[in-house]
Chimera marker file (.cmm) of the C-alpha trace (Angstrom):
<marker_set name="trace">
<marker id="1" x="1.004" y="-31.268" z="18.818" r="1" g="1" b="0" radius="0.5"/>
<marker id="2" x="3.766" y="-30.204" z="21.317" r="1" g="1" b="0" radius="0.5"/>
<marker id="3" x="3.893" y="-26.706" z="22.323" r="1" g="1" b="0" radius="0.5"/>
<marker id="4" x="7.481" y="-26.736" z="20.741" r="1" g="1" b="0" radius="0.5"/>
<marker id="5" x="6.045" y="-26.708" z="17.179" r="1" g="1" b="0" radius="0.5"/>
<marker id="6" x="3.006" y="-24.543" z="17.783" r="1" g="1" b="0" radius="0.5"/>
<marker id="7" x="4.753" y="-21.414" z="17.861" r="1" g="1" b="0" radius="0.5"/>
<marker id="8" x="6.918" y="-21.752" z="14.649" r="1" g="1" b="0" radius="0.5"/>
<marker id="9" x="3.412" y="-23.431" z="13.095" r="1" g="1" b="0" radius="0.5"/>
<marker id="10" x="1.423" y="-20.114" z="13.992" r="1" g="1" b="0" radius="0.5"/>
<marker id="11" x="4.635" y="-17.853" z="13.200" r="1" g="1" b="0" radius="0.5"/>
<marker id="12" x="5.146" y="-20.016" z="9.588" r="1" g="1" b="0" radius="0.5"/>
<marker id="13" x="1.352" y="-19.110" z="9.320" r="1" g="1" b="0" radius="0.5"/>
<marker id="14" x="1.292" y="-15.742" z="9.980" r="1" g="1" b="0" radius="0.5"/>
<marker id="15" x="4.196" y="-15.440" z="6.982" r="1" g="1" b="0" radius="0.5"/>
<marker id="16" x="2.416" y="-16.773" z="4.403" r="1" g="1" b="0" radius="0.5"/>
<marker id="17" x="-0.914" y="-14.455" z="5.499" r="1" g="1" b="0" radius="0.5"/>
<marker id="18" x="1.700" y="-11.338" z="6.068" r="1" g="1" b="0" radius="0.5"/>
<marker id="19" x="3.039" y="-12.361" z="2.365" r="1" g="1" b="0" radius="0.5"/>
<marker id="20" x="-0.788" y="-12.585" z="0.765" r="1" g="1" b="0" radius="0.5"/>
<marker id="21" x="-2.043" y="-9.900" z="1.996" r="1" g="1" b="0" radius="0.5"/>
<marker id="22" x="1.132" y="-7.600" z="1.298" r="1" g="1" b="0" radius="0.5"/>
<marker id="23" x="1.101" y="-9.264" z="-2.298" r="1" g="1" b="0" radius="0.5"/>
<marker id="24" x="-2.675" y="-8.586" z="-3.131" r="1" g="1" b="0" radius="0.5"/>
<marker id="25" x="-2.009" y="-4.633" z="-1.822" r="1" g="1" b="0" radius="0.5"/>
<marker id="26" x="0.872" y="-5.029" z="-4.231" r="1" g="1" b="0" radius="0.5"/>
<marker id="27" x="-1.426" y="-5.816" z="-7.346" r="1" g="1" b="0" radius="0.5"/>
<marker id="28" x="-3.830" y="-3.372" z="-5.988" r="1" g="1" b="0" radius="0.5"/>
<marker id="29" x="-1.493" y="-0.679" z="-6.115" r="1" g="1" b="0" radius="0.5"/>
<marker id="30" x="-0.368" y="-2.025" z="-9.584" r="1" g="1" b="0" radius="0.5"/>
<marker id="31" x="-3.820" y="-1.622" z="-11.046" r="1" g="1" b="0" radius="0.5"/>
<marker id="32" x="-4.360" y="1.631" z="-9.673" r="1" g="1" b="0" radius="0.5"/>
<marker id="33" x="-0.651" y="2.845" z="-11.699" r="1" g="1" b="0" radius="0.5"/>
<marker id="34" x="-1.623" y="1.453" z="-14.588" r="1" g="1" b="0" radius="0.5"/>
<marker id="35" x="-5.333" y="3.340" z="-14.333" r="1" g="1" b="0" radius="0.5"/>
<marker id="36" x="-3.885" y="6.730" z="-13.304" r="1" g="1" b="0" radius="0.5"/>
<marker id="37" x="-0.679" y="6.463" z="-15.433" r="1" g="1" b="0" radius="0.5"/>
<marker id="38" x="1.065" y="7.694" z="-12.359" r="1" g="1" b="0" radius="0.5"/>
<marker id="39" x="3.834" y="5.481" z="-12.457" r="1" g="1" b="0" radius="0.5"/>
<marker id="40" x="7.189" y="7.663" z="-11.112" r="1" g="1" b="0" radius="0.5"/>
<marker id="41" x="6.639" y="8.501" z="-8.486" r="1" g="1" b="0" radius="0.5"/>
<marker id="42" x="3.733" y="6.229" z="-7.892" r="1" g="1" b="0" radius="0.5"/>
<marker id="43" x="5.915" y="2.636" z="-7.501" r="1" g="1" b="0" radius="0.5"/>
<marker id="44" x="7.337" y="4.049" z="-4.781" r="1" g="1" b="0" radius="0.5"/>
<marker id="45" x="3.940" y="3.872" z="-2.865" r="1" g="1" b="0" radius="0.5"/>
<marker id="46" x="3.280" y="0.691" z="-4.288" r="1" g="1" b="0" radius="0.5"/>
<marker id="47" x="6.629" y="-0.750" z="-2.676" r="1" g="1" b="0" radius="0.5"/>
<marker id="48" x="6.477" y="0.736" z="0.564" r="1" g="1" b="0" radius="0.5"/>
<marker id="49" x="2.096" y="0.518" z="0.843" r="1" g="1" b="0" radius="0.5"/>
<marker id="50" x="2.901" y="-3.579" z="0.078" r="1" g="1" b="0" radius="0.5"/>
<marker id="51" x="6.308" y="-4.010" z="2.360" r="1" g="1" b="0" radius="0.5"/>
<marker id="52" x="4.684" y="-1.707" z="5.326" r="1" g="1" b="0" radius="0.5"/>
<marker id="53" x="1.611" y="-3.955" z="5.477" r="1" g="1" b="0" radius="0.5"/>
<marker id="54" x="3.648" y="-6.995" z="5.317" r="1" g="1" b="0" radius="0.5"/>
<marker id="55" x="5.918" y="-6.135" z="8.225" r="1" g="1" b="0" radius="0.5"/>
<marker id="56" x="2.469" y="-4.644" z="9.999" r="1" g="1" b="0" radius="0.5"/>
<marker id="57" x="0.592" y="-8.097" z="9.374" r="1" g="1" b="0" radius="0.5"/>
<marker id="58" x="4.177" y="-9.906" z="10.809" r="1" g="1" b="0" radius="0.5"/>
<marker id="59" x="3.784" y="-7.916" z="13.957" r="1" g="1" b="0" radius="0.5"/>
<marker id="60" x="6.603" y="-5.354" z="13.271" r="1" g="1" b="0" radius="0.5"/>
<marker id="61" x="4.264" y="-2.245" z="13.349" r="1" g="1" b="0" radius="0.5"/>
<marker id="62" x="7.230" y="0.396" z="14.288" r="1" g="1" b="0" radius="0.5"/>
<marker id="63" x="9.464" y="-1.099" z="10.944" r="1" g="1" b="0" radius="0.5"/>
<marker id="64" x="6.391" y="-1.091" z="8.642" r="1" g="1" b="0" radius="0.5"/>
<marker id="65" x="5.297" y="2.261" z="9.278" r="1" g="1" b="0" radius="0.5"/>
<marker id="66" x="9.066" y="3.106" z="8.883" r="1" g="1" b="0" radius="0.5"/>
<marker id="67" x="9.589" y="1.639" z="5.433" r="1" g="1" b="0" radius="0.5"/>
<marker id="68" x="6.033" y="3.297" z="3.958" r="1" g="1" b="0" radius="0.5"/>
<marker id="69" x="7.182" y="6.601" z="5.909" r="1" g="1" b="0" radius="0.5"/>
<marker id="70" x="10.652" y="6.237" z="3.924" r="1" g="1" b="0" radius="0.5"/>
<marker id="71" x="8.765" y="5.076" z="0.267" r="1" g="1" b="0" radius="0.5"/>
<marker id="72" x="5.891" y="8.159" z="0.795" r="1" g="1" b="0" radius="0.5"/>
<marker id="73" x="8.992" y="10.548" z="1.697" r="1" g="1" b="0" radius="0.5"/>
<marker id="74" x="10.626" y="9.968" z="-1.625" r="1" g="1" b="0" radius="0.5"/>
<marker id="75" x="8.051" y="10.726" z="-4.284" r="1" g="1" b="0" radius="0.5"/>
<marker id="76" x="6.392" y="13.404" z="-2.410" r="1" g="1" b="0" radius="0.5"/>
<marker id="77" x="8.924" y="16.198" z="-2.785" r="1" g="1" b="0" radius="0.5"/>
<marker id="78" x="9.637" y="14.340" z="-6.599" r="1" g="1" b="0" radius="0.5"/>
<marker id="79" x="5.750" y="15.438" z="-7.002" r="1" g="1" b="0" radius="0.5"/>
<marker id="80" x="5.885" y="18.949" z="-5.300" r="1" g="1" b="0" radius="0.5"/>
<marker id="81" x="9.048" y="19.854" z="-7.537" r="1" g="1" b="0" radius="0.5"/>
<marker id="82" x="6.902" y="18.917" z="-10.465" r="1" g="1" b="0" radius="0.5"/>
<marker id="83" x="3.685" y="20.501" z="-9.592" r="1" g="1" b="0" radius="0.5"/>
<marker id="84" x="5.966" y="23.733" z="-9.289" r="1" g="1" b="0" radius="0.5"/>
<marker id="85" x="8.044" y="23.435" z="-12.610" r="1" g="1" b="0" radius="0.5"/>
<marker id="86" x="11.301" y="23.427" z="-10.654" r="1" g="1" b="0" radius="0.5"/>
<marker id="87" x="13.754" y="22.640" z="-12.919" r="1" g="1" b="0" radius="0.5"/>
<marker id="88" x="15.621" y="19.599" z="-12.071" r="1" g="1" b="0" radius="0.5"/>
<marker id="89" x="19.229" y="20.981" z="-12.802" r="1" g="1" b="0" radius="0.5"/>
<marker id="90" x="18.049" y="22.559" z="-9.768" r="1" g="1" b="0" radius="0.5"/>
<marker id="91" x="16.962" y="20.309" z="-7.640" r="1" g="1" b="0" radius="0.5"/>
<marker id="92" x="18.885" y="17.648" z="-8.465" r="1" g="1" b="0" radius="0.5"/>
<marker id="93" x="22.054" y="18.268" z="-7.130" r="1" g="1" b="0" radius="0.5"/>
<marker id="94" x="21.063" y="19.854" z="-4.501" r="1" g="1" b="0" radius="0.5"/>
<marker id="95" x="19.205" y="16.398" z="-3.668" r="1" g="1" b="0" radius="0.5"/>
<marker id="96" x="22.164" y="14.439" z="-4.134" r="1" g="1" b="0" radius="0.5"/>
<marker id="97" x="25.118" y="17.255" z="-1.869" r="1" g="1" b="0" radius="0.5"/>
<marker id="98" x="22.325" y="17.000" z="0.962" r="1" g="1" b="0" radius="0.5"/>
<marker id="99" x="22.033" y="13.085" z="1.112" r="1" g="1" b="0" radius="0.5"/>
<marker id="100" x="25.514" y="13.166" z="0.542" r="1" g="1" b="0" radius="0.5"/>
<marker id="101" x="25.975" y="15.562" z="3.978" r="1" g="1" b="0" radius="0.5"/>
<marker id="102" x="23.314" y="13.394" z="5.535" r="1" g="1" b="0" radius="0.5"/>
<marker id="103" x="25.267" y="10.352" z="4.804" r="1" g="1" b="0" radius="0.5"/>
<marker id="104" x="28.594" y="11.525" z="6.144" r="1" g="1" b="0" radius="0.5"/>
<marker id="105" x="27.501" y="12.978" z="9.342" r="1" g="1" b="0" radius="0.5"/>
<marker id="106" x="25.492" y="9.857" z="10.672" r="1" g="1" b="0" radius="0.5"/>
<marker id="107" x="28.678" y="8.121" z="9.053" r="1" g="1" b="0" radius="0.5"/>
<marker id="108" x="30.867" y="10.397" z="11.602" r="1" g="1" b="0" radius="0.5"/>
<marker id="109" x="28.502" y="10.054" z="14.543" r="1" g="1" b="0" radius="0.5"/>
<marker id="110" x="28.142" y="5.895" z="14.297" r="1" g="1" b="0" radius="0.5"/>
<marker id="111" x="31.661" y="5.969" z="14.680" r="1" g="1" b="0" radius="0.5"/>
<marker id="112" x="32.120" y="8.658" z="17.383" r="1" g="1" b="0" radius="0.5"/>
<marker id="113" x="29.306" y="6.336" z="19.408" r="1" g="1" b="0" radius="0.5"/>
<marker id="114" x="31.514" y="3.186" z="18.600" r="1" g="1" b="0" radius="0.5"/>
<marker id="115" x="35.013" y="4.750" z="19.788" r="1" g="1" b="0" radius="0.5"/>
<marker id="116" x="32.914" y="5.946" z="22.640" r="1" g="1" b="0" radius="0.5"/>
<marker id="117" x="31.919" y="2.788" z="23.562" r="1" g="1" b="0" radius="0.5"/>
<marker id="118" x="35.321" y="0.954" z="23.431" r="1" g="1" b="0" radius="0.5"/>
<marker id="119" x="36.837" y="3.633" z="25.826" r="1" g="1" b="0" radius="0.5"/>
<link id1="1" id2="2" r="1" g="1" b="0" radius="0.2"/>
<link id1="2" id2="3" r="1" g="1" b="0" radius="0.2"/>
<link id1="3" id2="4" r="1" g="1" b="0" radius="0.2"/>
<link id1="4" id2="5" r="1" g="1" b="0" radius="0.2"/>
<link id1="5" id2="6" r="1" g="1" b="0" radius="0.2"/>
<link id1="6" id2="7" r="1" g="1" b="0" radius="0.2"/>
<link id1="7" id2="8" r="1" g="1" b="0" radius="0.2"/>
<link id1="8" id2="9" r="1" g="1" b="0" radius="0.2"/>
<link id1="9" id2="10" r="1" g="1" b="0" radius="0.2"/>
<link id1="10" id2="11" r="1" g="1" b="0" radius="0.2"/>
<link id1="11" id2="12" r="1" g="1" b="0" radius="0.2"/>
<link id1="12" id2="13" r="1" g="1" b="0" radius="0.2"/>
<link id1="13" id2="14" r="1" g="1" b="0" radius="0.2"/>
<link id1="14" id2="15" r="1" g="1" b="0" radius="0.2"/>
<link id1="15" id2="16" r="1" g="1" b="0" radius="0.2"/>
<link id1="16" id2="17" r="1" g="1" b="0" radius="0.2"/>
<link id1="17" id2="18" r="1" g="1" b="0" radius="0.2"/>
<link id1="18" id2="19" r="1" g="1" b="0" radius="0.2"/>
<link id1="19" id2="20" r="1" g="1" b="0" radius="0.2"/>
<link id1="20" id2="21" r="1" g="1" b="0" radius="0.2"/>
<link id1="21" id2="22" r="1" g="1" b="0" radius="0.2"/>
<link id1="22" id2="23" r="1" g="1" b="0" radius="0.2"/>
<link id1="23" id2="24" r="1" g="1" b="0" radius="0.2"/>
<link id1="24" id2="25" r="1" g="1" b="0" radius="0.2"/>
<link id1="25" id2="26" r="1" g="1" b="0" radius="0.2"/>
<link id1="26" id2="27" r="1" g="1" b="0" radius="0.2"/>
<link id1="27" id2="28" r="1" g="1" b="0" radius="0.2"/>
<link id1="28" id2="29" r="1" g="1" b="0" radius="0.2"/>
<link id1="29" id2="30" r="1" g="1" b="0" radius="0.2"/>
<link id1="30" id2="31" r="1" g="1" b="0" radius="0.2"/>
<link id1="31" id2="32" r="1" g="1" b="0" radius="0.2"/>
<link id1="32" id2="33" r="1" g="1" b="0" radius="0.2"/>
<link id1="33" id2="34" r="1" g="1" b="0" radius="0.2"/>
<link id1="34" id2="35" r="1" g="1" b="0" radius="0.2"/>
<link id1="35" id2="36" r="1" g="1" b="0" radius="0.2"/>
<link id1="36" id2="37" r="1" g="1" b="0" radius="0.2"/>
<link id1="37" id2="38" r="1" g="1" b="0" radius="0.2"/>
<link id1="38" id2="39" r="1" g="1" b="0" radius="0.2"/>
<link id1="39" id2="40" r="1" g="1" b="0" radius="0.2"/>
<link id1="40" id2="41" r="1" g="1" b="0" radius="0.2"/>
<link id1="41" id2="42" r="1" g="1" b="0" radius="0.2"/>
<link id1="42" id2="43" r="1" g="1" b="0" radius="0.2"/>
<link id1="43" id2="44" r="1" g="1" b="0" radius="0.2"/>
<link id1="44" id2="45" r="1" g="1" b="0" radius="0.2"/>
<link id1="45" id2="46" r="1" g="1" b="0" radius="0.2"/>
<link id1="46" id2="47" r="1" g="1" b="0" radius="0.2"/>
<link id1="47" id2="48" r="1" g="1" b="0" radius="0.2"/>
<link id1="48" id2="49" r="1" g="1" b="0" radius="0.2"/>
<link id1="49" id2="50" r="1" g="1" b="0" radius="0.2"/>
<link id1="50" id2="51" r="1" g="1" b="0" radius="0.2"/>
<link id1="51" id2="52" r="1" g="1" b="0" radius="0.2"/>
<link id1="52" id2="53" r="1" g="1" b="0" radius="0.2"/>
<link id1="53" id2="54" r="1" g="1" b="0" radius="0.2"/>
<link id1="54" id2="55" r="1" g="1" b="0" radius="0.2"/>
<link id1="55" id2="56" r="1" g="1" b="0" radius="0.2"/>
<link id1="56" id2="57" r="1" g="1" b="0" radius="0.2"/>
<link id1="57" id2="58" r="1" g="1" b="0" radius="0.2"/>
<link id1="58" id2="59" r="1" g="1" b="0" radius="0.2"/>
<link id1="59" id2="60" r="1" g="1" b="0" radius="0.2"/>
<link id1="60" id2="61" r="1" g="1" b="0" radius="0.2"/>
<link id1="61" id2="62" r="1" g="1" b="0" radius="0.2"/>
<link id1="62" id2="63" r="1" g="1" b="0" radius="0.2"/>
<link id1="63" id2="64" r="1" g="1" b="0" radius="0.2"/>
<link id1="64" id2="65" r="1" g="1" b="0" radius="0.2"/>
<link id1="65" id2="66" r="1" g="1" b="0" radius="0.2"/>
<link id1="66" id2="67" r="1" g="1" b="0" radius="0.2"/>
<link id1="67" id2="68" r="1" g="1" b="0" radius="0.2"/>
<link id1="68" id2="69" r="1" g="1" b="0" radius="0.2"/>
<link id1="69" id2="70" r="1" g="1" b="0" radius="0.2"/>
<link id1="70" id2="71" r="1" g="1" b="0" radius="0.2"/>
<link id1="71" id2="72" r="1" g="1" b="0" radius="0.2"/>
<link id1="72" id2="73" r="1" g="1" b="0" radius="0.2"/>
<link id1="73" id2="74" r="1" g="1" b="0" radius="0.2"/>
<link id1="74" id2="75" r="1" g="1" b="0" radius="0.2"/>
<link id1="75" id2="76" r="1" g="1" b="0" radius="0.2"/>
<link id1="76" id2="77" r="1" g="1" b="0" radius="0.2"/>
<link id1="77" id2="78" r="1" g="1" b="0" radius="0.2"/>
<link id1="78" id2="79" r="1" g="1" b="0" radius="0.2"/>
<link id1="79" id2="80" r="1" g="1" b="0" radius="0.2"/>
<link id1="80" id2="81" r="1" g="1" b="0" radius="0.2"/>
<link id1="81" id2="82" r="1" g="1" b="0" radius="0.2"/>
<link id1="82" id2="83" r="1" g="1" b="0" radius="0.2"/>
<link id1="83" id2="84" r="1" g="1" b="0" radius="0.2"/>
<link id1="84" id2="85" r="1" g="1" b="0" radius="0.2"/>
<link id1="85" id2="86" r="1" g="1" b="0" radius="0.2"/>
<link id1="86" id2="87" r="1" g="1" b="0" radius="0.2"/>
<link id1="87" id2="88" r="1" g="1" b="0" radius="0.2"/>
<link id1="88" id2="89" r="1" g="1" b="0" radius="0.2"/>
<link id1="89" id2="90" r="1" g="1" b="0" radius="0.2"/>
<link id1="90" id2="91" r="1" g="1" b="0" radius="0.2"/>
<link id1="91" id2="92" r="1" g="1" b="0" radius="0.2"/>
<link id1="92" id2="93" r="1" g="1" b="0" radius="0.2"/>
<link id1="93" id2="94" r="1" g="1" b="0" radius="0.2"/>
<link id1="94" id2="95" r="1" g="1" b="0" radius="0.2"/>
<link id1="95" id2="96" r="1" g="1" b="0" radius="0.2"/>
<link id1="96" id2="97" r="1" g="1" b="0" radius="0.2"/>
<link id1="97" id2="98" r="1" g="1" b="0" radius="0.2"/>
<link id1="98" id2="99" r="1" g="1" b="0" radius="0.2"/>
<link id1="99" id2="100" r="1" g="1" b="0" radius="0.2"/>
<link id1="100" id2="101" r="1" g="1" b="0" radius="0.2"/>
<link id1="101" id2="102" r="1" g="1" b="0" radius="0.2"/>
<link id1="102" id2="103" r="1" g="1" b="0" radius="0.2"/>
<link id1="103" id2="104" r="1" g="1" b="0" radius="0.2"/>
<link id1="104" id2="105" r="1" g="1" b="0" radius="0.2"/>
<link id1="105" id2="106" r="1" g="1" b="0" radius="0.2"/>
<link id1="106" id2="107" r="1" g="1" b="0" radius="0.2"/>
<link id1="107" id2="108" r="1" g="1" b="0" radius="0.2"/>
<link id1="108" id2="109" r="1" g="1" b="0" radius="0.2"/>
<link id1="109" id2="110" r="1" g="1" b="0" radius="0.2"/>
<link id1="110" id2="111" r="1" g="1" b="0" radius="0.2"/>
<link id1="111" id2="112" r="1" g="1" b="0" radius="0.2"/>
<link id1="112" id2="113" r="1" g="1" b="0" radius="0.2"/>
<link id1="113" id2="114" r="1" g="1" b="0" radius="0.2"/>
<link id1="114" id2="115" r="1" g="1" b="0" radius="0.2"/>
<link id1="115" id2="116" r="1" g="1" b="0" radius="0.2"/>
<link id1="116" id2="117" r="1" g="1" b="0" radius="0.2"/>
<link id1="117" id2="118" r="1" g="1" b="0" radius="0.2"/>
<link id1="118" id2="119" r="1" g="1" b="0" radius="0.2"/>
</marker_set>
């Protein structure tokens, strides 16, 4: 075996373990949905518990704790405004104006930084 083809062997290897592992929390999560009945906004942990351990098991510890951070940050409000019998012609828009704000200003900022950077 050269050492050319070890590391893509070992990196090809950790993949497929990465993949089973993220796969099996998958079902996991499944099960426990279909137990509890929980299933908005529960898929949403399900998605980001299975691709944050995946990206965690491929060595990218900082983007899998990012993408379970951004799947947990959804349905937890989704469950506080339900626990509290907000109504959602409340909540709703407001939800959508301040990701809409959110959106344009790092919009406007990227390209301040770009025009910045051509100067």
């Amino acid at each position: 075996m050269t050492t050319e083809t070890y590391p893509k062997e070992v990196d090809k290897e950790n993949k497929r373990m990465a993949s089973a592992i993220s796969g099996g929390i998958f079902l996991i999560s499944l099960g426990v949905l279909l137990y509890t009945g929980w299933w908005w906004p529960g898929i949403m942990f399900a998605i980001g518990l299975s691709g944050g351990a995946e990206l965690v098991f491929r060595g990218k510890t900082a983007r899998g704790i990012g993408t379970l951070a951004f799947f947990c940050a959804i349905p937890i409000p989704i469950w506080i405004v339900q626990k509290a019998e907000i109504p959602w012609s409340l909540v709703g828009p407001l939800v959508l104006i301040g990701i809409g704000i959110i959106v344009l200003v790092i919009a406007g900022l990227v390209t301040l930084f770009v025009r910045m950077g051509r100067r």
